[in-house]
Backbone as a printed PyTorch tensor [residue, N CA C, xyz], in Angstrom:
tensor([[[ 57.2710, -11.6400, -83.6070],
         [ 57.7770, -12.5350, -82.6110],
         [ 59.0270, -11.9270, -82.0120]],

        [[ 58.9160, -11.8860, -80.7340],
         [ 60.2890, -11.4960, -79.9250],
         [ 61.0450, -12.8740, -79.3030]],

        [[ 62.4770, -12.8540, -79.9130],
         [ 63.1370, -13.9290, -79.4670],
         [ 64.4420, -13.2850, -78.2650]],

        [[ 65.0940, -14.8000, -77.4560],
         [ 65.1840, -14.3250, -76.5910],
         [ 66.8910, -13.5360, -77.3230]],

        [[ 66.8260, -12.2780, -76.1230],
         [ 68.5460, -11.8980, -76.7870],
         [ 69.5400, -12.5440, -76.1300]],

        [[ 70.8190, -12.0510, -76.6190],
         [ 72.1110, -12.8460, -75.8160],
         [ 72.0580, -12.6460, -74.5100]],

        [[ 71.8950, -11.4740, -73.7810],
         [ 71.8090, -11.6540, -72.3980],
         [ 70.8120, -12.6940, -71.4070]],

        [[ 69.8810, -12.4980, -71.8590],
         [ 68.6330, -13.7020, -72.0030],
         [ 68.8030, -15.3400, -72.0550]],

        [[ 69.8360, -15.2940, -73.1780],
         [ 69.9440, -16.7360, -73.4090],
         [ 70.8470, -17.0200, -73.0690]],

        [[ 71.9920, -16.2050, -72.1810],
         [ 73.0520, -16.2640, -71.3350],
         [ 72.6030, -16.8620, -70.2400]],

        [[ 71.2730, -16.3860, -69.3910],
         [ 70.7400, -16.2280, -68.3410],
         [ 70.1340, -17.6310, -68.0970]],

        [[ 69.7020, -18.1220, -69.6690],
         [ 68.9960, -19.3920, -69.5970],
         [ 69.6780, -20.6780, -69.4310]],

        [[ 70.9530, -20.3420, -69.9800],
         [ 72.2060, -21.7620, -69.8820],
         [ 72.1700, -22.6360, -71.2160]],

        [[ 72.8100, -23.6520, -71.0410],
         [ 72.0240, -24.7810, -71.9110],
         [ 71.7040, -25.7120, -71.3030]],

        [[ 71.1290, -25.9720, -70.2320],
         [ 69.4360, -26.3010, -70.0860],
         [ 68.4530, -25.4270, -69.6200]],

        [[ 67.6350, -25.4770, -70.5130],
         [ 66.2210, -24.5790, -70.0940],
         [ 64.9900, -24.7660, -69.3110]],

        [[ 65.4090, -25.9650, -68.7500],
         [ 64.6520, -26.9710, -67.7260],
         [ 65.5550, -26.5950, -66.3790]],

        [[ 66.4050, -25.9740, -66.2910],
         [ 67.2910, -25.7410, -65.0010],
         [ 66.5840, -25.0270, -63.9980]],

        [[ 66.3170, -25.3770, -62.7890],
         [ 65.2110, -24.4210, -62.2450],
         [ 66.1890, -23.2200, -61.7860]],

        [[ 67.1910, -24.0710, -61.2050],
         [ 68.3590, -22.6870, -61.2570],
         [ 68.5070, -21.3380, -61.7430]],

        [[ 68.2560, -21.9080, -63.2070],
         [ 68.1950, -20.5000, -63.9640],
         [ 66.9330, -19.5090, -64.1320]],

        [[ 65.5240, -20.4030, -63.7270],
         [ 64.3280, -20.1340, -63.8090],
         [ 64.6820, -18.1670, -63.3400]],

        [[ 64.7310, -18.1740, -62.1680],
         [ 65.2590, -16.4510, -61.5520],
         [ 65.8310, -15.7850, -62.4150]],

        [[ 67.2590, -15.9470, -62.7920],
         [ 67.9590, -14.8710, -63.7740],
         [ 67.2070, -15.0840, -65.0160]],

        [[ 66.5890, -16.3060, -65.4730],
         [ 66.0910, -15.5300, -67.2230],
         [ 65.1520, -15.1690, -67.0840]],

        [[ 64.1060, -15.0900, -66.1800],
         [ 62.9520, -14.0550, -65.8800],
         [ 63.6760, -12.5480, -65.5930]],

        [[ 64.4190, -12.6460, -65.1830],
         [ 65.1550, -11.1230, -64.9250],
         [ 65.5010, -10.6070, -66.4290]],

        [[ 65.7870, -10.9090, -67.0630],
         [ 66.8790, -10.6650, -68.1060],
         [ 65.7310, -10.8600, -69.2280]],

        [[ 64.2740, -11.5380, -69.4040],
         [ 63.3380, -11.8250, -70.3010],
         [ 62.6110,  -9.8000, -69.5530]],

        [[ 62.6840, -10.0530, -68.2650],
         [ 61.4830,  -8.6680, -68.1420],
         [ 62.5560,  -7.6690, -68.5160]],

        [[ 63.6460,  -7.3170, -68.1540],
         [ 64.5560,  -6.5820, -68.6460],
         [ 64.5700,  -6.1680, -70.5170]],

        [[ 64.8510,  -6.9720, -71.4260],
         [ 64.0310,  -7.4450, -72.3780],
         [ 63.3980,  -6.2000, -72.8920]],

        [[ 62.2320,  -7.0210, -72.3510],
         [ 60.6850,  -6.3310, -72.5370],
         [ 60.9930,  -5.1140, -72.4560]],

        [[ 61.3060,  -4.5970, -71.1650],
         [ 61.1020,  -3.1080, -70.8360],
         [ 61.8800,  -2.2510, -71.8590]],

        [[ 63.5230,  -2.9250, -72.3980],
         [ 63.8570,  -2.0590, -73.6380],
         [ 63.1400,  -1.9560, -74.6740]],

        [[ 62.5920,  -3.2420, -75.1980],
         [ 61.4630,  -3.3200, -76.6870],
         [ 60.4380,  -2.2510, -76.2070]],

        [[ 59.8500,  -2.3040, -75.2080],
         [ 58.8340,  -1.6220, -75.1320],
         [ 58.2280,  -0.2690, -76.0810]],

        [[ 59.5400,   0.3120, -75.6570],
         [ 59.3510,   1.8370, -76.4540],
         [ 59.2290,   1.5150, -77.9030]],

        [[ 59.7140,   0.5710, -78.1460],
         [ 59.6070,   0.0950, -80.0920],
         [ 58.2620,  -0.4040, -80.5730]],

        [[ 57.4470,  -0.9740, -79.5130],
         [ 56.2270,  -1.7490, -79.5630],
         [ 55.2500,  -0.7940, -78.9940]],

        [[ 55.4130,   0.2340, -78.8650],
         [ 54.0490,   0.9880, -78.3790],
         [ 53.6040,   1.4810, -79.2280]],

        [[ 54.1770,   1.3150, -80.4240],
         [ 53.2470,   2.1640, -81.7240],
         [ 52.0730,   1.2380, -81.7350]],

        [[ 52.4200,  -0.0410, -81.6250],
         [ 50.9490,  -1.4380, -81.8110],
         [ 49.7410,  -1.3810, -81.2800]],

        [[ 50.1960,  -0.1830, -79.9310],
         [ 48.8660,  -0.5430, -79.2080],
         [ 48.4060,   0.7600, -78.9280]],

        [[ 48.9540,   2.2150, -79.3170],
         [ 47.9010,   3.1070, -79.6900],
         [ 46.7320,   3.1610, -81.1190]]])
């Protein structure tokens, strides 16, 4: 399970229903991803 990081949950606020924030924590969730990535590609060769 990948949880979200501090920048992420910076991005999200405290509400996560904010549509406001909907934009930056999609930024900051794909951002995220793209660092894990290189850690998670062992899974899928």
């Amino acid at each position: 399970m990948i949880n979200a990081d501090a920048v992420s949950l910076e991005a999200i606020g405290v509400n996560p229903l904010d549509p406001g924030a909907r934009a930056p924590a999609a930024r900051a969730a794909r951002d995220q991803g793209c660092r894990l990535a290189a850690e998670l590609d062992i899974f899928w060769d």
